[in-house]
C-alpha positions in Angstrom: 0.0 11.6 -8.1 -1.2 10.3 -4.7 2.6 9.4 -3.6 5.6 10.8 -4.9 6.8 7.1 -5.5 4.6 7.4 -8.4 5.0 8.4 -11.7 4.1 7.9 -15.4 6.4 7.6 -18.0 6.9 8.2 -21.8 5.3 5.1 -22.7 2.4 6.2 -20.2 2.6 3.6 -18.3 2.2 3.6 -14.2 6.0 3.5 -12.2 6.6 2.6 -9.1 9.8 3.3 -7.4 10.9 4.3 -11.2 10.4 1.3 -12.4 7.8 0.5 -14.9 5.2 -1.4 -13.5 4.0 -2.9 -16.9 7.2 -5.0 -17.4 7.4 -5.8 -13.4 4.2 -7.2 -14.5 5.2 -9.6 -17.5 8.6 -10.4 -15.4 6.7 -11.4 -12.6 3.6 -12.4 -14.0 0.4 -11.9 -11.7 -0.9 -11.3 -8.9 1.9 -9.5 -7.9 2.9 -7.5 -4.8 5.4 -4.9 -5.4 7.0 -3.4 -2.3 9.3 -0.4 -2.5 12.1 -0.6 0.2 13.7 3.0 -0.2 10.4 4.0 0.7 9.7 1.9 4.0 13.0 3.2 5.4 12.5 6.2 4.5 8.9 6.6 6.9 11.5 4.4 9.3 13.4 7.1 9.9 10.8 9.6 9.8 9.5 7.8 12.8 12.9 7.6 14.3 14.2 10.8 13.7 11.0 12.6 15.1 10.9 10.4 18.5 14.4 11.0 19.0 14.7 14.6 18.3 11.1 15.3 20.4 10.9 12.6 23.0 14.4 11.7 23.9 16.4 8.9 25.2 16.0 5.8 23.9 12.7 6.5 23.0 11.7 5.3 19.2 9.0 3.3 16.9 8.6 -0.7 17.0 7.9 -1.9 13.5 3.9 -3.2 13.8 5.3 -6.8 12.3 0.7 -8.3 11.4 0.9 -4.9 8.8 3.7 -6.6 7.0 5.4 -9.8 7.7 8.5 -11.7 6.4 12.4 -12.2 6.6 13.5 -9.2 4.6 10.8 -6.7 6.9 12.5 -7.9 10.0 16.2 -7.6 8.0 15.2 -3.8 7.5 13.9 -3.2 10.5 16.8 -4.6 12.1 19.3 -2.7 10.3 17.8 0.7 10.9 17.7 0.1 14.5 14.2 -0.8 15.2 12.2 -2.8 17.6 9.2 -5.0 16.2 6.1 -5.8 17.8 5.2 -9.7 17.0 1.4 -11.1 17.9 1.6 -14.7 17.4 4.1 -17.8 17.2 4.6 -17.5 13.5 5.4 -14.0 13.5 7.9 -15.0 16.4 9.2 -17.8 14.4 9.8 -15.5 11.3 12.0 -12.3 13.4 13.7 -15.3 14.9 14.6 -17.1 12.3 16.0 -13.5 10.1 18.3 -13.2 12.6 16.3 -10.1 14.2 17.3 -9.3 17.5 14.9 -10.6 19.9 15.9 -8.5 23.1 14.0 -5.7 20.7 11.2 -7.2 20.2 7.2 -7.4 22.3 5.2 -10.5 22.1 1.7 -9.5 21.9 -1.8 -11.0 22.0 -5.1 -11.3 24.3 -4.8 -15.1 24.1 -1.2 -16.6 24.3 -0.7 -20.0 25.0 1.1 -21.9 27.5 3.4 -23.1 24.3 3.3 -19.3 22.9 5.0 -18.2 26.1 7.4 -20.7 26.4 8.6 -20.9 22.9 8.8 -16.3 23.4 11.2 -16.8 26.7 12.8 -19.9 24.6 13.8 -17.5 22.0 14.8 -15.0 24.0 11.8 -12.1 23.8 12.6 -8.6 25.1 9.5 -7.9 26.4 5.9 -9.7 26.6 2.8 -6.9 26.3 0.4 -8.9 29.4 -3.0 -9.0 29.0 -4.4 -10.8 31.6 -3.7 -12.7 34.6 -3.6 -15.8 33.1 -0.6 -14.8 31.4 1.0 -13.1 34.1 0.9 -16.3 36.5 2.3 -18.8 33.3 4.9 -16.5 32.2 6.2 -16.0 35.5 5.9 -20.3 35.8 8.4 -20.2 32.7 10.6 -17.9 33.7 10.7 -19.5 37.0 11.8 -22.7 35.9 14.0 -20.9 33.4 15.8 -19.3 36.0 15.0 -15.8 34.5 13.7 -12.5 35.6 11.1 -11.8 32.5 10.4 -8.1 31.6 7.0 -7.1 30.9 4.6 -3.9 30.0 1.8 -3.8 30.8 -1.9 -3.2 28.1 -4.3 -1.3 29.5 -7.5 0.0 28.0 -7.6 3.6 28.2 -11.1 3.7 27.6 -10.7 6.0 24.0 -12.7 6.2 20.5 -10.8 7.3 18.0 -13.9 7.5 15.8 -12.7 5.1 13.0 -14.5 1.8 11.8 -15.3 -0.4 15.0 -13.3 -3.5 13.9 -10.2 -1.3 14.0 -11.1 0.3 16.9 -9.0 -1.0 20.5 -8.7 1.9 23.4 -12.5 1.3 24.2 -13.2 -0.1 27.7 -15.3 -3.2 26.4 -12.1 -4.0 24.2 -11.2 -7.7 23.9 -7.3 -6.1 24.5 -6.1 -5.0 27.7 -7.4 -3.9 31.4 -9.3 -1.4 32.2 -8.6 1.5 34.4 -11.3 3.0 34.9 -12.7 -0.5 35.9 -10.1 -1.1 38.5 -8.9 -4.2 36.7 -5.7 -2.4 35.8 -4.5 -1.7 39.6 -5.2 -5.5 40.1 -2.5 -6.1 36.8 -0.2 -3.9 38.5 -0.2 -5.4 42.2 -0.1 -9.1 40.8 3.0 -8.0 38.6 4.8 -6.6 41.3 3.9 -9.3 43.5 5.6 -12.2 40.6 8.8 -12.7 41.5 10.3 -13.6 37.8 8.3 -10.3 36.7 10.0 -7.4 36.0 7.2 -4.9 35.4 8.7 -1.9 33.5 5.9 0.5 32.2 2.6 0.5 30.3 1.0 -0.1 26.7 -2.1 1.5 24.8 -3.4 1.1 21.5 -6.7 3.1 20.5 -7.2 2.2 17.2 -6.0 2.8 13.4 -6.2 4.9 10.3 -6.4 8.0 12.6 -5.9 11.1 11.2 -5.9 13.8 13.9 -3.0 13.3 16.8 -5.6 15.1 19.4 -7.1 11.1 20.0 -2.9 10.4 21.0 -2.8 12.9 22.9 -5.9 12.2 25.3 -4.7 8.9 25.3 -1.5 10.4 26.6 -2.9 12.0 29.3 -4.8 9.2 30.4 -1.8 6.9 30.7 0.4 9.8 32.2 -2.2 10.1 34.5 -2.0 6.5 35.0 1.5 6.0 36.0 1.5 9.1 38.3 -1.5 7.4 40.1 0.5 4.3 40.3 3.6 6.0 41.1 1.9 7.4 44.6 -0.9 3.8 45.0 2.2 1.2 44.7 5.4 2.8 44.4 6.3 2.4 40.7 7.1 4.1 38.6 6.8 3.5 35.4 10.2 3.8 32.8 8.3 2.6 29.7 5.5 4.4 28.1 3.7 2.3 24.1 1.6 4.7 22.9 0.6 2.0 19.9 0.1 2.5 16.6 -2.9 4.3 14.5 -1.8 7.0 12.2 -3.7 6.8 9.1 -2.3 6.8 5.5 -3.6 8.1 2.1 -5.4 5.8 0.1 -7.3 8.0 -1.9 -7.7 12.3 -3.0 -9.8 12.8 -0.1 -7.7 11.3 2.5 -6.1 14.0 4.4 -2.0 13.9 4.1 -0.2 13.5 7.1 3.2 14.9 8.4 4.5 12.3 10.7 7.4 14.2 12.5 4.8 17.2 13.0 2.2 15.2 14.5 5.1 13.7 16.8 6.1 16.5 17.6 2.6 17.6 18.7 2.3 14.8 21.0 5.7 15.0 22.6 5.3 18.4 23.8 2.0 17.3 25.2 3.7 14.3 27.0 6.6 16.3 28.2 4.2 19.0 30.1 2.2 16.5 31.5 4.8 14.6 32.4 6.0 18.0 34.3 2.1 19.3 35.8 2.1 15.6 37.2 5.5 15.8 38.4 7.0 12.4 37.1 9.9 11.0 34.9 9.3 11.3 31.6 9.4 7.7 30.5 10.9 5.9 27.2 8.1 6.2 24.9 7.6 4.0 21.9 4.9 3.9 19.1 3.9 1.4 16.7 3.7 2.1 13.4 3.1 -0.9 10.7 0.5 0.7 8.3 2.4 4.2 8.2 5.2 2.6 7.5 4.6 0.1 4.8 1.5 1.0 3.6 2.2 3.7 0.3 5.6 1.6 -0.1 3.3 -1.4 -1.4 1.2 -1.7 -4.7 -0.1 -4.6 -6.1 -0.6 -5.8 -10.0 -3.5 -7.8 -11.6 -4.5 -8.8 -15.3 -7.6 -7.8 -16.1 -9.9 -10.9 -17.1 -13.5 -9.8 -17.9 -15.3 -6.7 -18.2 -19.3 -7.1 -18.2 -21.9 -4.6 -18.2 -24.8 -5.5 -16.7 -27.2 -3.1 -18.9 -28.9 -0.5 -16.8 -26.8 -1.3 -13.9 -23.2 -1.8 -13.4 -20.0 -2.9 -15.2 -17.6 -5.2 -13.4 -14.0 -5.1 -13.8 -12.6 -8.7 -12.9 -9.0 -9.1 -12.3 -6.6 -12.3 -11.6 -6.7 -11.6 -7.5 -9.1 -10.6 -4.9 -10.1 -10.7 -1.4 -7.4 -13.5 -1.4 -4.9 -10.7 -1.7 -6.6 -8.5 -0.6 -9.3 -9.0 1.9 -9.9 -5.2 3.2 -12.5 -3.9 1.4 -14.5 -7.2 1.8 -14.3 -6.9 6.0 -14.0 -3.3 6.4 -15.4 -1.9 2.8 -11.8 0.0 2.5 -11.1 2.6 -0.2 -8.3 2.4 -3.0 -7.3 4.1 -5.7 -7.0 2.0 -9.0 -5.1 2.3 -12.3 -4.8 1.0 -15.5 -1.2 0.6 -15.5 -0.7 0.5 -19.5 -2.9 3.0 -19.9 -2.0 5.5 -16.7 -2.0 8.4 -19.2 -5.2 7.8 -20.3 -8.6 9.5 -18.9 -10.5 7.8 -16.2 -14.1 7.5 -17.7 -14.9 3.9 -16.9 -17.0 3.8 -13.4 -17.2 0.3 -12.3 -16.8 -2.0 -10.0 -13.6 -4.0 -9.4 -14.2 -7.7 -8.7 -12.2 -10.3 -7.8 -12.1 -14.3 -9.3 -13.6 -16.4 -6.1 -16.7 -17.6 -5.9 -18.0 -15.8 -3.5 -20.4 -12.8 -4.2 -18.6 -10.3 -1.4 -15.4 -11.0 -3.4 -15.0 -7.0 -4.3 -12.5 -4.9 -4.2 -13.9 -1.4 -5.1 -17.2 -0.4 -6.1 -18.4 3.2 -7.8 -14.2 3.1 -8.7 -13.1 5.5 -11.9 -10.6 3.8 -14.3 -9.1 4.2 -17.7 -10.7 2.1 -20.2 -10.7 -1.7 -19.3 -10.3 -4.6 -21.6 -8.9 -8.2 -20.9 -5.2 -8.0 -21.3 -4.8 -4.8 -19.2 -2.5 -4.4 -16.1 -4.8 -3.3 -12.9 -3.2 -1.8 -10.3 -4.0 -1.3 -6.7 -2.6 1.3 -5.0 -1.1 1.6 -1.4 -1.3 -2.4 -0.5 2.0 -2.3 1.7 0.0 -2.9 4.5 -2.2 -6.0 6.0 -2.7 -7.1 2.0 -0.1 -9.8 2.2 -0.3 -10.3 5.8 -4.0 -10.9 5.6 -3.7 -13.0 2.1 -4.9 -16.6 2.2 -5.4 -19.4 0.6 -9.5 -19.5 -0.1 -10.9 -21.3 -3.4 -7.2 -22.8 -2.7 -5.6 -20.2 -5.0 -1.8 -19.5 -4.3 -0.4 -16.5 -2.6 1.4 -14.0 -4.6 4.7 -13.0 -4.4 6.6 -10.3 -3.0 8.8 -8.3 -5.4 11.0 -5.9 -3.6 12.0 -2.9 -5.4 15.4 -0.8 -3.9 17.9 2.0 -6.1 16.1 0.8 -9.0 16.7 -2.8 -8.8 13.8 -5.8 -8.4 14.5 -9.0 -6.5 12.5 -11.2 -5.2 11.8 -11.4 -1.3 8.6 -14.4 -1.3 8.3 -16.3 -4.2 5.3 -17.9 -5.7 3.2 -20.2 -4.2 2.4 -23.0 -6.6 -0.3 -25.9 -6.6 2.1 -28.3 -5.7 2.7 -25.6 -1.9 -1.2 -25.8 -1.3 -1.1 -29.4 -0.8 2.4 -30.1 0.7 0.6 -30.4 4.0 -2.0 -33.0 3.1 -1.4 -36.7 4.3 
């Protein structure tokens, strides 16, 4: 099957982390996200492994926190010795409050506020990722008045394409993220955060964009920011000791996607750093990487009940399920590609084409069209493959219909690590 946390049993019925997702289903009821935790460590230490082994030192992956966000990630994370990358308040709030350590964790964000910055040093925030000068001058205010010494990095835009869907695309010079080198606006980051005096300035960040497949775009983007810190090295006198190479590496979501080996591809891209590092005659610095989607994405799924199925004669038949771009609002912004299932029926031939809709009122409300299933009949169990990533993070609250839970799935055993929402949560907050 796609990913070897899949299976079908004797029933014929879809599994996901060997448990049957039919009875997860009446258990649970749904909507229902399904998360697989054996799984998420397990690309954890891929990750970690890899950037030890091949990069060295203390150098290792942050946990991309807006791919997948509540107490039990940060839990995980924290017990297999990560970092986290956090990119508002909330998400701040949430590490925080699970008890993640904060001195591992980057704050970042184009826009922070005054009261962003000072509730991060508040909480005691490793490291802010500074965008702009604004930032620089108020967080150095803070940790003035704080009595503090704040360490920083640096986002710079390295001025890449990737060559993945614009919206998801970050390195390019006219990016809303970061300074520009080749503009000149990143020497005048670096000489105003050497000039702060409750600035520590220890290296620089990158991110060039996501569901990359190739490592060659990480590797330019290497050079680039080698290049970089050499140039800053011999223009200012710093040296950098951090290198964030971001996030970005793509993950199967359907046959045609290419699979990826993640330690390879790490591989690849160290040995690229650590002779660059040597032709330009600097210290190779710590370097960290980003991963969120790579690392939640295939240890997620999520279960509907299938509703309706109409044929429109001549044209098109639509699959409605229980959910939608409530749970699940990728294919509606960035016309995304999944692979579906009749869960009860996973043993069955896919001979249905159709188009899977969602319940809002709202005509975009899709999430697959020219989709092969099993089948389909009201009663039925959909699922939605590979929703680990930005499914929950991205859910909402539109047509005020409640959020799914989260149904965590380790050795075997399901617990639940968000409940619910009910009516009575979507109007706790009205006066």
């Amino acid at each position: 099957m796609l990913h070897d946390n899949l299976s079908i049993n004797k029933e014929g019925h879809l599994c996901f982390a060997g448990l049957d997702t039919v009875l997860l289903a009446k258990k649970y009821g749904t909507p229902l996200f399904l998360i697989d935790e054996d799984r998420v460590r397990k690309n954890a230490r891929t990750y970690i492994n890899a950037m030890r082994k091949y990069f060295g030192g203390d150098s290792g992956p942050l946990l991309a926190s807006k791919a997948l966000c509540f107490s039990e990630m940060y839990r995980i994370a924290a017990s297999e010795g990560m970092r986290t990358d956090i990119v508002s308040p909330g998400e701040l709030y949430i590490a925080h409050k699970s008890g993640f350590p904060m001195g591992r964790a980057f704050f970042h964000g184009n826009n922070k506020t005054d009261e962003d910055i000072a509730y991060a040093i508040e909480c005691g925030i490793g490291y802010f990722v500074a965008d702009n000068r604004e930032e620089l001058e108020e967080i150095n205010r803070v940790a003035a008045k704080k009595g503090i010494k704040q360490k920083i990095i640096l986002r710079l835009s390295p001025g890449i394409d990737p060559h993945t869907h614009a919206k998801i695309s970050t390195g390019k010079v006219d990016s809303k993220f970061g300074s520009a080198i080749e503009t000149g606006q990143a020497d005048e980051m670096v000489q105003l955060s050497l000039s702060l005096e409750n600035i520590a300035l220890d290296g620089f960040h990158c991110h060039i964009g996501s569901q990359i497949f190739e490592c060659e775009p990480f590797c330019d983007a290497a050079d680039i920011m080698l290049s970089y810190v050499a140039h800053v090295k011999e223009s200012f006198g710093f040296e950098a000791k951090t290198l964030n190479l971001g996030g970005g590496f793509g993950v199967r979501y359907v046959e045609e996607d290419p699979y990826i080996d993640y330690a390879e591809n790490i591989k690849k891209i160290a040995s690229h750093v650590n002779a660059k590092c040597e032709a330009l005659k600097i210290n190779k610095p710590t370097v960290l990487m980003e991963p969120g989607r790579s690392i939640v994405a295939d240890a997620g799924m999520t279960l509907y009940t299938v509703g309706t199925v109409k044929t429109i004669t001549g044209y098109k038949t639509y699959v409605s399920i229980d959910g939608g771009m409530t749970d699940n609002p990728r294919y509606a912004l960035y016309q995304s590609k999944y692979t579906f299932e009749i869960a009860n029926k996973a043993s069955e031939e896919k001979v249905l084409d159709c188009t899977v809709a969602g319940r809002c009122c709202e005509s975009g409300d899709l999430l697959g069209e020219d989709v092969k299933l099993q089948n389909a009949e009201r009663g039925d169990i959909l699922a939605t493959l590979v929703t680990g990533a930005y499914n929950y993070s991205m859910s909402s609250n539109y047509n005020k219909i409640p959020r799914p839970p989260v149904v965590m799935i380790s050795g075997g055993v399901d617990r639940v690590a968000v409940r619910r929402e009910t009516y009575a949560d979507l109007a706790r907050l009205d006066v």
